[in-house]
KOLVOLO-845960 format. One line per 10 residues: number of its first residue (from 1); for each residue x, y, z of C-alpha. Coordinates in steps of 0.5 Angstrom, whole numbers. Layout:
N
NUM) X/Y/Z | ...;
end
This chain:
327
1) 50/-51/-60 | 51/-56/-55 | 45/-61/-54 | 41/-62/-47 | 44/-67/-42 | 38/-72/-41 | 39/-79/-37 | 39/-86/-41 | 33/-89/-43 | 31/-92/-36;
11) 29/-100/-35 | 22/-102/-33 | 26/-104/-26 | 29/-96/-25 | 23/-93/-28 | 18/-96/-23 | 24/-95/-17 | 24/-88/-19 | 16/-87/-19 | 15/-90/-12;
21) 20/-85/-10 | 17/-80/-13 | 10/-81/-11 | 12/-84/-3 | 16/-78/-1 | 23/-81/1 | 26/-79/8 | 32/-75/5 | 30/-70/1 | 36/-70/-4;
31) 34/-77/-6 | 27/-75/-8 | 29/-69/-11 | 34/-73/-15 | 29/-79/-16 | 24/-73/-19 | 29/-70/-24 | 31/-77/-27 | 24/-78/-28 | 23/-72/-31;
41) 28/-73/-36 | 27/-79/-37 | 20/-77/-40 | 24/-73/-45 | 23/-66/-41 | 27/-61/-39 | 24/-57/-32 | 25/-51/-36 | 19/-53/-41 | 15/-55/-34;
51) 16/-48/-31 | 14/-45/-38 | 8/-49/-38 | 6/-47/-30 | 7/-39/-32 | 3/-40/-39 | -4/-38/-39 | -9/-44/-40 | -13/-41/-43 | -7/-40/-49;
61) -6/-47/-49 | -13/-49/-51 | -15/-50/-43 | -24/-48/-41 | -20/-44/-34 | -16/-38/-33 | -11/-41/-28 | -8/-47/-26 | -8/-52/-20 | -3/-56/-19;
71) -8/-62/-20 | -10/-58/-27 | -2/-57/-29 | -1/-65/-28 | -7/-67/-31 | -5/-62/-37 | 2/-65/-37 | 0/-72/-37 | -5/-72/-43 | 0/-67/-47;
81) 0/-72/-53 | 6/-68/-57 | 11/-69/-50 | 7/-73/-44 | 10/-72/-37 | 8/-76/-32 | 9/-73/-24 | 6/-72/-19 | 2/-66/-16 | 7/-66/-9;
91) 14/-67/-14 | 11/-62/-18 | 9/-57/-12 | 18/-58/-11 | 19/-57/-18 | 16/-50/-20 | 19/-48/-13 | 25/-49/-14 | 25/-45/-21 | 22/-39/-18;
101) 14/-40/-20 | 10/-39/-14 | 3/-38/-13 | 1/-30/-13 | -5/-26/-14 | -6/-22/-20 | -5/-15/-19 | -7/-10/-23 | -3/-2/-25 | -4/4/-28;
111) 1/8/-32 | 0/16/-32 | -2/19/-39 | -1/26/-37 | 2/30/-41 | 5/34/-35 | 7/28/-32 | 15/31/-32 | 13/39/-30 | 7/37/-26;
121) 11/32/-20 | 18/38/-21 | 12/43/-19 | 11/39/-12 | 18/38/-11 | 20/45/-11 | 14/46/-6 | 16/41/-1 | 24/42/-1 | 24/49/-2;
131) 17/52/1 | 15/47/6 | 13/51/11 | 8/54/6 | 6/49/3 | 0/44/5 | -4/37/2 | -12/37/1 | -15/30/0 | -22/26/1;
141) -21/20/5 | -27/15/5 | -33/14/4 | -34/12/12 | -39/8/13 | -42/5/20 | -41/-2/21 | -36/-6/25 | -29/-7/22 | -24/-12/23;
151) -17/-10/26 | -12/-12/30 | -11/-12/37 | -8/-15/43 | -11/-21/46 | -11/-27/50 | -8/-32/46 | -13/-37/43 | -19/-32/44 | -19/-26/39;
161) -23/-19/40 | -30/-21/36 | -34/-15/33 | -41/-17/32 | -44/-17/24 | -48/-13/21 | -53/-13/14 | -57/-7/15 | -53/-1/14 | -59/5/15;
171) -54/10/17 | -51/13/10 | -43/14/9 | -38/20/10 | -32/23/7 | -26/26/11 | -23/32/8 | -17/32/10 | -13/38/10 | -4/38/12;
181) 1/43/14 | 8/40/11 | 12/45/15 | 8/44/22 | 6/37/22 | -1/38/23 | -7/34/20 | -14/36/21 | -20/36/17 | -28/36/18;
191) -34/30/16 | -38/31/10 | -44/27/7 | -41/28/-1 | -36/30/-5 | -36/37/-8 | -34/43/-10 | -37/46/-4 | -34/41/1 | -27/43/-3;
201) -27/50/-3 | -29/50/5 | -23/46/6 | -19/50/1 | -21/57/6 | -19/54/12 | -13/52/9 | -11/59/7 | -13/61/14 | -8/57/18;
211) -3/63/14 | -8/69/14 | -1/74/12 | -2/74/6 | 3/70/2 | 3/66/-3 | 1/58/-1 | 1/51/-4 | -3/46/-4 | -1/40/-7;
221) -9/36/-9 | -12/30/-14 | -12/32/-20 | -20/31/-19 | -26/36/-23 | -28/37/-16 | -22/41/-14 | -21/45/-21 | -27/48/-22 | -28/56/-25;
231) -30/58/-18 | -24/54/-14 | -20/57/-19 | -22/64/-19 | -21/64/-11 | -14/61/-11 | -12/66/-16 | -15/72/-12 | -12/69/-5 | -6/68/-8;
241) -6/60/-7 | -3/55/-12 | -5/49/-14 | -1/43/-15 | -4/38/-18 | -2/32/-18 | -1/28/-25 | -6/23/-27 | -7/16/-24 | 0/19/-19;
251) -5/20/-13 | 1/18/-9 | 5/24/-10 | 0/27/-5 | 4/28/2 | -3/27/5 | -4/20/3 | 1/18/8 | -2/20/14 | -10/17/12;
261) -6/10/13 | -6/12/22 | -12/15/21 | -15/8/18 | -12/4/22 | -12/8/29 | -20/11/29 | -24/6/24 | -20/-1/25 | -22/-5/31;
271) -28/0/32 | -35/-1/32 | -38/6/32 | -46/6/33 | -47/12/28 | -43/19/25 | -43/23/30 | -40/18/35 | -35/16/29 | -33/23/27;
281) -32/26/35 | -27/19/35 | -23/22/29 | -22/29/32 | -19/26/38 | -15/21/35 | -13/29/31 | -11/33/37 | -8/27/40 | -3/26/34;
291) -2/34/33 | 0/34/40 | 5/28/40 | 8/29/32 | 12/34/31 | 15/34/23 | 24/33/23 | 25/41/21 | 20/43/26 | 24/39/32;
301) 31/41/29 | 28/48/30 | 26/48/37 | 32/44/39 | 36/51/36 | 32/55/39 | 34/52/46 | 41/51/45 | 41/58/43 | 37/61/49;
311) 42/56/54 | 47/59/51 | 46/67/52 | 42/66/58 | 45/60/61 | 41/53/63 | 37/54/69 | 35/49/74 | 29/50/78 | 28/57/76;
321) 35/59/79 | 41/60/75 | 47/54/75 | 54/57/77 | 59/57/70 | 65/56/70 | 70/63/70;
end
């Protein structure tokens, strides 16, 4: 295996030069990014040990923190006993951009442990292809709280919509149990001070009331103790509705939870409602107001067949008279 290309051993002279370019900066880039490269060469570093450095946990090297600064990693490089590097902080900035390292924040995930992971997600598929004009969604969404909250708006550049603060918060929270028709396009839901079995199953029976004919319906839910209680389960089996459970920590599958975002960001962002009633009156407007103006893609195509089906047996009409058509 071939060794590493490295610069010579660099005279005091070069190495000086290339040290003022580094650390003064350079009117043309690519002669301070060159300069930056030789130096770090020179030091008998590639720039993939510092890129590996940026990206290995302090801790791991014997650091008292959790993550790196640039000051800290330069520091740490310099002092490095076994392979010392002298750079600077805005040349090390350009370097491990450069290789892909940028500064991000931690994020945290979950992997579903269910079983039925597999059986359970085919499940609500099958309800949402293939019965989805008999299938509807159930979620809580919350806890909503009086305060004001921060949102977005138009207005007069340089002077942004202020919200007063608040440090007493006296008026306790509530839980939207939401209720969406996947056939119809419809979202409505009531208000609740708590999460329960009760407040559940209430949404559950207003669910099954919007297809009082009798036939079986799905509705697709959390995977919540809240929602599978022997008292919910017993009146699904004798209503003939049939829970989809969603797999553990896959919440995400439950078509509803699209439709909580609008709902945030329309009635509870930007607003600063004085107590609950206020608060749930705003979300029930912005409901009929979004039924009225939303209609879901199979429910539009369907109507625009049952016009063209109309115009074409009975003939377009204008003004409430017949148009003259062609012999």
């Amino acid at each position: 295996m071939a060794e590493p290309v490295r610069v010579r051993r660099l005279i005091e002279q070069e190495g000086q030069k290339l040290q003022r370019i580094v650390r003064r900066g350079s009117t043309s880039t690519v002669r301070f990014r060159r300069a930056m490269m030789l130096l770090a060469s020179a030091g008998g570093n590639t720039v993939p040990v510092i890129a590996e450095t940026a990206i290995t946990g302090p801790t791991k090297l014997g650091q008292p923190f959790t993550r790196w600064s640039i000051r800290k990693l330069a520091e740490h490089l310099r002092r490095n006993v076994a392979r010392p590097i002298r750079i600077g902080r805005e040349a090390l900035r350009c370097l491990l951009r450069r290789r892909g390292v940028t500064f991000q924040r931690t994020k945290t995930w979950k992997e579903s442990s269910d079983p039925d992971f597999d059986a359970k997600l085919g499940r609500i598929e099958y309800a949402l292809t293939e019965r989805s004009d008999r299938t509807f969604a159930f979620d809580e969404f919350g806890p909503l709280g009086i305060r004001p909250t921060a949102g977005s708006c138009w207005a007069k550049e340089g002077k942004p919509d202020r919200l007063p603060a608040t440090f007493h918060r006296t008026h306790g929270v509530t839980y939207f149990h939401g209720c969406y028709s996947v056939g119809d396009d419809t979202l409505w839901g009531v208000n609740r001070r708590g999460k329960g079995a009760v407040p559940s199953l209430a949404a559950l029976q207003s669910i099954r009331a919007a297809r009082p004919d009798g036939a079986p319906i799905y509705v697709i839910l959390d995977n919540l103790s809240a929602h599978k209680g022997s008292k919910i389960r017993r009146w699904a089996r004798k209503n003939k509705v049939e829970l989809c459970f969603t797999p553990t920590n896959a919440s995400w599958a439950n078509p509803i939870e699209a439709h909580f975002g609008p709902l945030r960001q329309f009635t509870l962002a930007n607003s600063h409602h004085p107590n609950h009633t206020v608060q749930t009156r705003e979300v029930q407007r912005y409901l009929r107001w979004r039924n009225a103006k939303f209609r879901h893609p199979d429910v539009l195509a369907a109507q625009r067949r049952e016009r063209a089906r109309v115009r074409s047996e009975k003939g377009t009409r204008w003004g409430g008279r017949p148009l003259a058509t062609a012999a």
